[in-house]
OpenMM code with the backbone's topology and positions (N, CA, C; nanometers):
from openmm import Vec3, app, unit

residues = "UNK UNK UNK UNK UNK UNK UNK UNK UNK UNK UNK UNK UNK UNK UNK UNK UNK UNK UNK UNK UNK UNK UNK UNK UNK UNK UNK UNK UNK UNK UNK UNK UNK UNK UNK UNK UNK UNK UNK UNK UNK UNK UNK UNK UNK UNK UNK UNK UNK UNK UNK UNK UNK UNK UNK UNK UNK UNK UNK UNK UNK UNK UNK UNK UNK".split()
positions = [
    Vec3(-0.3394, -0.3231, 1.8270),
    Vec3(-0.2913, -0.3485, 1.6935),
    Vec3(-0.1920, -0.4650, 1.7010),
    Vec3(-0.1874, -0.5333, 1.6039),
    Vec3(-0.1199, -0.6800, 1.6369),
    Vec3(0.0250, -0.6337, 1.5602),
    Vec3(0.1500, -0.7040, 1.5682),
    Vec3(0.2361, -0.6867, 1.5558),
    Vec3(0.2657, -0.6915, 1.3792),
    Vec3(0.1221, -0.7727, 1.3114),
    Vec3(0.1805, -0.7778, 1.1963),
    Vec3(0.0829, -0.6488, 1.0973),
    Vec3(0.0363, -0.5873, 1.1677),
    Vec3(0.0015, -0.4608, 1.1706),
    Vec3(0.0777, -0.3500, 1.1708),
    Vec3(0.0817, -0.3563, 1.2472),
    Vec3(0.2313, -0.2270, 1.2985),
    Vec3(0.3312, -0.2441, 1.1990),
    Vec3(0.3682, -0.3398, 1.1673),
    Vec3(0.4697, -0.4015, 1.0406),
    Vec3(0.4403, -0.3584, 0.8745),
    Vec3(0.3335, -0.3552, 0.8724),
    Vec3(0.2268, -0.2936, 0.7469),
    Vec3(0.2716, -0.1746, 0.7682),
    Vec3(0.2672, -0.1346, 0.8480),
    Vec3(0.1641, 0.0449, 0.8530),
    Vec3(0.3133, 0.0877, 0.8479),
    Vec3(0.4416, 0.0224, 0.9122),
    Vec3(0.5596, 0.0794, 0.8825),
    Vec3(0.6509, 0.0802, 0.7146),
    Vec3(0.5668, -0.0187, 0.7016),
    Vec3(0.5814, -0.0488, 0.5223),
    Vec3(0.5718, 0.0433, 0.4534),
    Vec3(0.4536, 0.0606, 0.5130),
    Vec3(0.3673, 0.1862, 0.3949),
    Vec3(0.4451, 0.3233, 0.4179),
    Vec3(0.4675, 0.3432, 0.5504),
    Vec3(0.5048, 0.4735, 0.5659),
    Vec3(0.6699, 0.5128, 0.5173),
    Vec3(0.7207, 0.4003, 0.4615),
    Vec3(0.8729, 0.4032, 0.4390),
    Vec3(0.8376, 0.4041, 0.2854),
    Vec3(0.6930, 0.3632, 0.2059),
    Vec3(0.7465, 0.3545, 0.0511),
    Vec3(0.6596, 0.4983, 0.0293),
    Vec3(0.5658, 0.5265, 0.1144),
    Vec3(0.4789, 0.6899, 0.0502),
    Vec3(0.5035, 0.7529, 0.1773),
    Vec3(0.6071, 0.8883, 0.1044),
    Vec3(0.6308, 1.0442, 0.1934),
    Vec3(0.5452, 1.0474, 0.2461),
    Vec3(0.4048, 1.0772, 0.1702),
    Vec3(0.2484, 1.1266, 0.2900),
    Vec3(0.1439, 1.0889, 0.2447),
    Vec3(0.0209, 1.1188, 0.3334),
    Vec3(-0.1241, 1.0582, 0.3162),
    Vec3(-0.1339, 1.0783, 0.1662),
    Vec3(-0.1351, 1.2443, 0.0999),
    Vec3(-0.1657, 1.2810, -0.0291),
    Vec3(-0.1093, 1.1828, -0.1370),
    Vec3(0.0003, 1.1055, -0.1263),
    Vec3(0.0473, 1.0588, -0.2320),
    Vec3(0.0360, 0.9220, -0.2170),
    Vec3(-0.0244, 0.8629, -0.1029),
    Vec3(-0.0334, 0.7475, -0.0661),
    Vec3(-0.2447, 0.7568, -0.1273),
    Vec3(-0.3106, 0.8064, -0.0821),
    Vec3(-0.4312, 0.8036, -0.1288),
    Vec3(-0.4501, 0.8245, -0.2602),
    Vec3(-0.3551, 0.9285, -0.3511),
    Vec3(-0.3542, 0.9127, -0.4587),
    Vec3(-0.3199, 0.7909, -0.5572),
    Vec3(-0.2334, 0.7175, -0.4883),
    Vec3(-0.1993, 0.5904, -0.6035),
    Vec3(-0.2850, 0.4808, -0.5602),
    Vec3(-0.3681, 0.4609, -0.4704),
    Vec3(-0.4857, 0.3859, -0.3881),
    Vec3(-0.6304, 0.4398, -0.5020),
    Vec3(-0.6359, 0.5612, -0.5010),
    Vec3(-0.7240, 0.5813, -0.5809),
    Vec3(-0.7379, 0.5621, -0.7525),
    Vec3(-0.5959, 0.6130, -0.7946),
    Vec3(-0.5482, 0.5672, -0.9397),
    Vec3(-0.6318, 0.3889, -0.9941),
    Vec3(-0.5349, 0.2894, -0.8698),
    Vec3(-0.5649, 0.1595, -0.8495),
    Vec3(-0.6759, 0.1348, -0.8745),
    Vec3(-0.7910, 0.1772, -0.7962),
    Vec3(-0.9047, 0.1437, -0.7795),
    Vec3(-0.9982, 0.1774, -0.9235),
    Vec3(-0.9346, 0.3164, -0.9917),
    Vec3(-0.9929, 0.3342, -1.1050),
    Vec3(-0.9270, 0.2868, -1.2442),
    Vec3(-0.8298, 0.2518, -1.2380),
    Vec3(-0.8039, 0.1570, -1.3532),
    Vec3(-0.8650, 0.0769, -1.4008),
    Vec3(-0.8619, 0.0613, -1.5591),
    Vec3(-0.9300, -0.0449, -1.6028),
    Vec3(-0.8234, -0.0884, -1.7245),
    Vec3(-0.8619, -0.2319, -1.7397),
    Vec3(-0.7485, -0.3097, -1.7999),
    Vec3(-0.6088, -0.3454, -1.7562),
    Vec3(-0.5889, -0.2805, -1.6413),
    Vec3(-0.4537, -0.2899, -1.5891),
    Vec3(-0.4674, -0.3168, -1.4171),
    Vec3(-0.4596, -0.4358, -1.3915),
    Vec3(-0.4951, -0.4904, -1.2662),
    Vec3(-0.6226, -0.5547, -1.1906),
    Vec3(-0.6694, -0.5616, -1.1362),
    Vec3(-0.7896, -0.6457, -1.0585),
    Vec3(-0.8455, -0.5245, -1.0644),
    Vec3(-1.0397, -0.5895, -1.0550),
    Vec3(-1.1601, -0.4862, -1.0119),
    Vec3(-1.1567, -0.5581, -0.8687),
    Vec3(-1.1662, -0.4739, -0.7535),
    Vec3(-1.1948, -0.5306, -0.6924),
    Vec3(-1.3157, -0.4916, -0.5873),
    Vec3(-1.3995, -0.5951, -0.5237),
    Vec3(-1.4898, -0.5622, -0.4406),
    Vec3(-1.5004, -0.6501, -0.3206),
    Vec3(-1.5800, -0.5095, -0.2275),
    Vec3(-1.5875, -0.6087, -0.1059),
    Vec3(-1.4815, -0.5586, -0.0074),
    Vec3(-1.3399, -0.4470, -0.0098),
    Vec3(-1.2814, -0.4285, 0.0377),
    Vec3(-1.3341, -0.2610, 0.0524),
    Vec3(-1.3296, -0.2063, 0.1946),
    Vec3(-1.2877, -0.0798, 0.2038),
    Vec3(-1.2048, -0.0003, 0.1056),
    Vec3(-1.2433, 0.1110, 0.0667),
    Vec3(-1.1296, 0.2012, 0.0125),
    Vec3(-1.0096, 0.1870, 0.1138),
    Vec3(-1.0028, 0.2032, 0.2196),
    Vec3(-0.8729, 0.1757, 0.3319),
    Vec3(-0.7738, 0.0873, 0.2952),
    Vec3(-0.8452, -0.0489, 0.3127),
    Vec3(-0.7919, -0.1908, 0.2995),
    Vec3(-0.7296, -0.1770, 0.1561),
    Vec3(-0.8115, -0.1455, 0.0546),
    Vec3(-0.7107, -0.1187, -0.0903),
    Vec3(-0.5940, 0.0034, -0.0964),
    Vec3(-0.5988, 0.0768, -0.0412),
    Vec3(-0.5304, 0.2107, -0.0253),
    Vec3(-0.3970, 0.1214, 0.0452),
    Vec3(-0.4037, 0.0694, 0.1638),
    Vec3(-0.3178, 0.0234, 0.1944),
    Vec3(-0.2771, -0.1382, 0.1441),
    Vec3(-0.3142, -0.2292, 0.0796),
    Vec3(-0.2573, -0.3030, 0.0204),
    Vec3(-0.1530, -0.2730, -0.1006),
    Vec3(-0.2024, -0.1188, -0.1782),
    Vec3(-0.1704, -0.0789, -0.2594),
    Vec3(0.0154, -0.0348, -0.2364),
    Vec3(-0.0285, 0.0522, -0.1096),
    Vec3(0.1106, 0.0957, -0.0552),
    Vec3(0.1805, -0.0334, -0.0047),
    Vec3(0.1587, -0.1217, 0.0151),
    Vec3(0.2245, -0.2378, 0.0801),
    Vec3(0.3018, -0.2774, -0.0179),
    Vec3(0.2169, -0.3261, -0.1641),
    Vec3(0.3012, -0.4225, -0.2477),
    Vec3(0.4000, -0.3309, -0.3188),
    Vec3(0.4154, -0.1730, -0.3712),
    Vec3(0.4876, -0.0910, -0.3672),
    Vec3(0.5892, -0.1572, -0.4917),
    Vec3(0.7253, -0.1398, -0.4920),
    Vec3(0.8159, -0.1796, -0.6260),
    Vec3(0.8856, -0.2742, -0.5153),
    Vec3(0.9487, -0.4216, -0.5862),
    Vec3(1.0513, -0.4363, -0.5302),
    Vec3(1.1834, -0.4114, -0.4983),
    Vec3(1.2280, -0.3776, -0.4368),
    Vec3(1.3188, -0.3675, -0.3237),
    Vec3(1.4114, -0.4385, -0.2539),
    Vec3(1.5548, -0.4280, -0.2603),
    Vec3(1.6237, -0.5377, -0.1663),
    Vec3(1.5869, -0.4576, -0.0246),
    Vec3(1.6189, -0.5652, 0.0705),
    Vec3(1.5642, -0.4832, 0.2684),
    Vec3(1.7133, -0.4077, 0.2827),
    Vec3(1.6332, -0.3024, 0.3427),
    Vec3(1.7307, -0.2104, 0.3920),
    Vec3(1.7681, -0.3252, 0.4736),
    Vec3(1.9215, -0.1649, 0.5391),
    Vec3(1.9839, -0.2771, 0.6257),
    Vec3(1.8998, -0.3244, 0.7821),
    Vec3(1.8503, -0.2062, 0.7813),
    Vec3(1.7847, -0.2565, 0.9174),
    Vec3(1.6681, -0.3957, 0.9005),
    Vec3(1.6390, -0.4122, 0.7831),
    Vec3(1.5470, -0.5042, 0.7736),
    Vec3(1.6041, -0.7093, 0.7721),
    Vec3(1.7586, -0.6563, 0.7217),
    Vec3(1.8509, -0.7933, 0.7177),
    Vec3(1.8621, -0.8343, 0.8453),
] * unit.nanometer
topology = app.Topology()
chain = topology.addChain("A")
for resn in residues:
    res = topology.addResidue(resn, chain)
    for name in ("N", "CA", "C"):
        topology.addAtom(name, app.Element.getBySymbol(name[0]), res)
C-alpha cells in the first residue's frame, strides 16, 4: 500500500466511527439524484471511500499541523 494510501484510509477512519456508517453515506451518494454527480465506471469501494474522504471541512487537528 503506498503511503498516500495509508493516508486515505486514515482519513476515512477519523471522519466515520465504523464500516456501517461509512457504507451507509457511500450508498446514500450513489443513490441520489439531483444532488451531486452520477457517477460511473468506479467500484462501489472507490465511491464509498472518496465519499468518506471529502467528508465536511475541517481545520487539521493538531497532529496534522
Amino acid at each position: 500500500m503506498s503511503a498516500a494510501d495509508a493516508q486515505r484510509r486514515q482519513l476515512v477512519k477519523a471522519y466515520f466511527p465504523n464500516q456501517k456508517e461509512a457504507s451507509e453515506v457511500g450508498e446514500a451518494a450513489i443513490h441520489r439524484k439531483g444532488f451531486g454527480y452520477e457517477i460511473e465506471g468506479l467500484s462501489q469501494n472507490a465511491i464509498i471511500a472518496m465519499t468518506k474522504e471529502a467528508g465536511t471541512p475541517t481545520p487539521p487537528s493538531l497532529g496534522e499541523r
